[in-house]
C-alpha positions in Angstrom: 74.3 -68.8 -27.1 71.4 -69.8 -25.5 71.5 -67.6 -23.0 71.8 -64.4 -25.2 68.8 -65.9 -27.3 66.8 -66.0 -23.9 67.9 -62.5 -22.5 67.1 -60.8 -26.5 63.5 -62.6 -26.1 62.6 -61.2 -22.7 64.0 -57.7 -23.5 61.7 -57.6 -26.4 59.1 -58.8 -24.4 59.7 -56.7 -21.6 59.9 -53.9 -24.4 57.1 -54.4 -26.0 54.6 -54.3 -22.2 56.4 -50.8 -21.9 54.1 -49.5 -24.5 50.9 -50.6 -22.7 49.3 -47.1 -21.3 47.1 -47.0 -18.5 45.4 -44.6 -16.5 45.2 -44.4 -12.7 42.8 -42.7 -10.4 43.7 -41.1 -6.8 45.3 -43.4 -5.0 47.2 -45.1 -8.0 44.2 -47.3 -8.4 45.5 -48.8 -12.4 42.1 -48.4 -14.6 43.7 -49.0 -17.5 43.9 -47.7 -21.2 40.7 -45.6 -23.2 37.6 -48.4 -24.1 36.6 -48.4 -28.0 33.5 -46.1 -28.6 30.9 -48.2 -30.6 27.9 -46.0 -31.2 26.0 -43.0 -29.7 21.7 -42.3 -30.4 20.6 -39.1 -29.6 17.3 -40.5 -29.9 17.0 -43.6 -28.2 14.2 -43.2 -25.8 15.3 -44.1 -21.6 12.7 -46.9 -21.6 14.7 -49.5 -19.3 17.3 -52.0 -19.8 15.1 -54.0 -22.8 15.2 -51.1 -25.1 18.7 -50.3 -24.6 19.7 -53.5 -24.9 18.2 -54.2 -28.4 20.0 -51.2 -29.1 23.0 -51.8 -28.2 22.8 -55.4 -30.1 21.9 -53.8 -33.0 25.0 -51.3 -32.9 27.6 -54.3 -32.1 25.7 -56.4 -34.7 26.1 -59.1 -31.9 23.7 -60.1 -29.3 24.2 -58.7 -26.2 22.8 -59.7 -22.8 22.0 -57.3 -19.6 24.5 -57.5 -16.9 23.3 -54.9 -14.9 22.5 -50.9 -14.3 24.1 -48.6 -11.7 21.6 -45.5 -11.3 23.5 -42.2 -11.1 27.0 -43.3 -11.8 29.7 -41.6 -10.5 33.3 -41.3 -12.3 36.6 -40.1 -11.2 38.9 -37.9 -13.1 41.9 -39.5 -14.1 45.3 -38.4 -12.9 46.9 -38.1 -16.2 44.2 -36.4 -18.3 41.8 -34.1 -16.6 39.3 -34.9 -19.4 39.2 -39.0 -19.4 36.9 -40.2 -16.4 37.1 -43.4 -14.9 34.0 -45.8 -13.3 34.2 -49.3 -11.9 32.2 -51.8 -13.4 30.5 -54.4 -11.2 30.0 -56.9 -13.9 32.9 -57.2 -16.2 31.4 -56.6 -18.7 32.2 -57.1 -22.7 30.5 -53.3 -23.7 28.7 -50.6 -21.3 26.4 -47.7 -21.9 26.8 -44.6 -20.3 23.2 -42.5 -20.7 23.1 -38.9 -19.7 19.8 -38.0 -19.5 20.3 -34.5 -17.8 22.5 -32.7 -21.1 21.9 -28.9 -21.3 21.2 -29.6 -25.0 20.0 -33.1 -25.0 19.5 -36.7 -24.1 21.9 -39.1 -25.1 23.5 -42.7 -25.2 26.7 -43.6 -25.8 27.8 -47.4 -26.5 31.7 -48.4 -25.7 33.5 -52.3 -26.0 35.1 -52.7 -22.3 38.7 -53.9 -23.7 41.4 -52.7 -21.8 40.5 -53.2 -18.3 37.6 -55.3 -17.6 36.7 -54.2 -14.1 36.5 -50.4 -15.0 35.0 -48.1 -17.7 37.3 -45.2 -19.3 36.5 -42.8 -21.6 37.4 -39.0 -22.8 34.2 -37.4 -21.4 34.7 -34.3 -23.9 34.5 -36.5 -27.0 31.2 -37.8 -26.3 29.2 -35.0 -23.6 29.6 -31.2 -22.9 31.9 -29.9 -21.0 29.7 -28.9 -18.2 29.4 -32.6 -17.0 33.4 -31.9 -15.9 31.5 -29.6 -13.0 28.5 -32.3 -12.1 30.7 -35.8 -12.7 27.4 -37.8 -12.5 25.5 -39.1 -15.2 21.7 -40.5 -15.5 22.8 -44.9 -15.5 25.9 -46.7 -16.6 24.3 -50.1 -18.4 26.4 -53.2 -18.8 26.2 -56.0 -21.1 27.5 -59.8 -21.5 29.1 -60.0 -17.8 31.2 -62.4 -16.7 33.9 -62.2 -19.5 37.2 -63.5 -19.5 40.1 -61.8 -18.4 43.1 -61.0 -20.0 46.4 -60.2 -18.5 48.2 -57.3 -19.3 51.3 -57.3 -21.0 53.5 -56.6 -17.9 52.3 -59.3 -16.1 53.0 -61.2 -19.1 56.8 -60.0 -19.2 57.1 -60.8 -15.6 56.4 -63.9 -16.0 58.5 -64.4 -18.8 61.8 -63.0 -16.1 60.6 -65.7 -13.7 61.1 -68.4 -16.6 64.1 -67.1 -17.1 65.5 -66.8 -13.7 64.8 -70.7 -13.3 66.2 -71.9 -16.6 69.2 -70.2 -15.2 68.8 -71.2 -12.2 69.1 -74.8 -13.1 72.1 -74.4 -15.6 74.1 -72.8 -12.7 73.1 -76.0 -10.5 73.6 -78.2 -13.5 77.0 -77.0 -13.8 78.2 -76.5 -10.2 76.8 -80.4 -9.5 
């Protein structure tokens, strides 16, 4: 009884990581999943990191702290869309702000919450610039905020551990029982 009770908890487990969706990069570098847009400005002067900053608190309605800014940024297409770009991130940082200061039609900042992996930024670059940066796949700065946060595993790793536990509580009944 027990043991069907284990194997129907890690199946659902194991089911539910399944539906976890992540992109990859050449090489089958894992980049994870799209980031949450928070808020774009169109008119948000490029005055440094204390101006974008306030911004960006402002937008989140939390306040945010500089991590760090990576002149000319460069992003890799993703393997599965040709559309979603990928960046690392050198700060792990809770939100980021991609400027693009070069647009044919304008200027412009866009805010995103880093949640699905915390070392890398992804986003659809169609939803938020023209599609002309597809050719030119650099933007002005990538700006990151509150570094240093906590990391959270993904759902597989989760459900792999969860097989371990049950290899060794099976483990032990078999010795258990042959002793």
């Amino acid at each position: 009884m027990r043991i069907k009770f284990l194997l129907t908890a890690t199946l659902m487990v194991l089911g539910a990581s399944g539906n976890a969706f992540a992109y990859t990069i050449s090489g089958g570098t894992d980049v994870g999943g799209l980031d949450s847009f928070e808020a774009e400005s169109t008119t948000l002067p490029n005055s440094g990191s204390a101006t974008e900053t306030a911004w960006a608190s402002s937008s989140t309605g939390t306040t945010l702290t500089f991590a760090g800014k990576t002149e000319g940024a460069g992003f890799s297409i993703t393997n599965e869309d040709p559309n979603v770009v990928a960046f690392e991130l050198f700060n792990a940082p809770s939100y980021f702000l991609v400027y693009d200061g070069n647009a044919s039609s304008e200027s412009k900042h866009v805010l995103f919450k880093n949640e699905s992996s915390m070392d890398w930024g992804v986003f659809n670059l169609l939803s938020y610039f023209d599609s002309s940066k597809l050719e030119e796949m650099e933007l002005s700065h990538l700006t990151e905020f509150n570094g240093s946060s906590v990391k959270v595993p993904e759902p597989g790793t989760l459900g792999l551990l969860s097989l371990g536990v049950l290899g060794l509580i099976t483990g032990r009944r078999k010795y258990n029982q042959s002793a």
